[in-house]
C-alpha positions in Angstrom: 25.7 9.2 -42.3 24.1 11.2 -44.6 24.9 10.5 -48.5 24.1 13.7 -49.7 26.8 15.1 -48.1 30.2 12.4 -49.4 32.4 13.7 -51.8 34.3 11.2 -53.5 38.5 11.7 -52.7 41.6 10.1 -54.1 43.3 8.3 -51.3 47.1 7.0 -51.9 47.3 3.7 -50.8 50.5 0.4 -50.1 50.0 -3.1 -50.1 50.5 -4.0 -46.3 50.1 -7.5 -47.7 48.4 -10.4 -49.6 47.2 -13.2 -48.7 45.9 -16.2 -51.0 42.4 -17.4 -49.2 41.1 -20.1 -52.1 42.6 -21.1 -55.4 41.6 -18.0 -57.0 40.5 -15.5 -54.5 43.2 -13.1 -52.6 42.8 -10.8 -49.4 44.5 -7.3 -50.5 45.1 -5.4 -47.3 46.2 -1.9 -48.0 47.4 0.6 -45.8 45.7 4.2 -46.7 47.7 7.6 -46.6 45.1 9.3 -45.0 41.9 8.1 -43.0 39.0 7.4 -44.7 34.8 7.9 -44.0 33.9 4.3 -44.4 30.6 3.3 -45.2 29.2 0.0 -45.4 28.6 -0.5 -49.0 31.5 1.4 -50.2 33.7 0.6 -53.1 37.1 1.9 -53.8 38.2 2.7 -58.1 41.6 2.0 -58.9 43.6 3.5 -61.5 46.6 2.5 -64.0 48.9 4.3 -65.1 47.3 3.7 -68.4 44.1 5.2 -67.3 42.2 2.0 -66.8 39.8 2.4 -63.7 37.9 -0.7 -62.1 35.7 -0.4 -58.8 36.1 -3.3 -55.8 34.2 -3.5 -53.4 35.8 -3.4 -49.6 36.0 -6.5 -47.9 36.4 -5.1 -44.2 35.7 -2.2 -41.7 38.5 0.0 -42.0 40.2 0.6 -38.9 40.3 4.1 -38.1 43.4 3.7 -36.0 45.4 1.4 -38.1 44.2 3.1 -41.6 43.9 -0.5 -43.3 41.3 -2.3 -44.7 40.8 -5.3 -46.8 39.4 -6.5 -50.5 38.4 -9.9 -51.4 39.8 -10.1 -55.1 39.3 -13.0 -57.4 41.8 -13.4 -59.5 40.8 -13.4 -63.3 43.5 -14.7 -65.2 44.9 -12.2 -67.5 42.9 -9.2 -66.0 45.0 -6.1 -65.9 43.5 -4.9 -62.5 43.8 -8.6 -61.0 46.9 -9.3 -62.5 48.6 -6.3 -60.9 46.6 -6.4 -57.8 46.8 -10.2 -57.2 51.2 -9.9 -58.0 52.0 -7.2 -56.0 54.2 -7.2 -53.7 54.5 -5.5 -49.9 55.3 -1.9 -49.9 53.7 -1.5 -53.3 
């Protein structure tokens, strides 16, 4: 893939579902509206409706057929992104 060439695009995305895999780390997987160019190294930014962004890095190929993939997200207690990311529910 050439890097020169990607063009950063907003991608709606549902909670397909969460799973707790230690104390304080969660596997997100989201289902994407749209395929996406995955590249290894890639991160996705989230957005609040408050206009907070943060970046996380993706945990997993995502599956060109299935249009999921997977973040590894440690829960940081009282951080709006982890809060809302680590209580959300399916279909979200």
């Amino acid at each position: 893939a050439v890097l020169r060439d990607y063009q950063p695009t907003r991608i709606g995305a549902t909670l397909r579902c969460r799973e707790a895999l230690a104390s304080e780390v969660w596997r997100i997987r989201l289902e994407l509206d749209r395929p996406l160019r995955w590249l290894p190294g890639q991160y996705l930014q989230f957005h609040l409706p408050d206009g907070k962004r943060r970046a996380f890095s993706i945990a997993s190929r995502c599956v060109a057929d299935s249009g999921e993939l997977d973040l590894h997200v440690r829960h940081a207690q009282g951080g709006s992104f982890t809060e809302v990311l680590c209580h959300a529910e399916r279909g979200q």
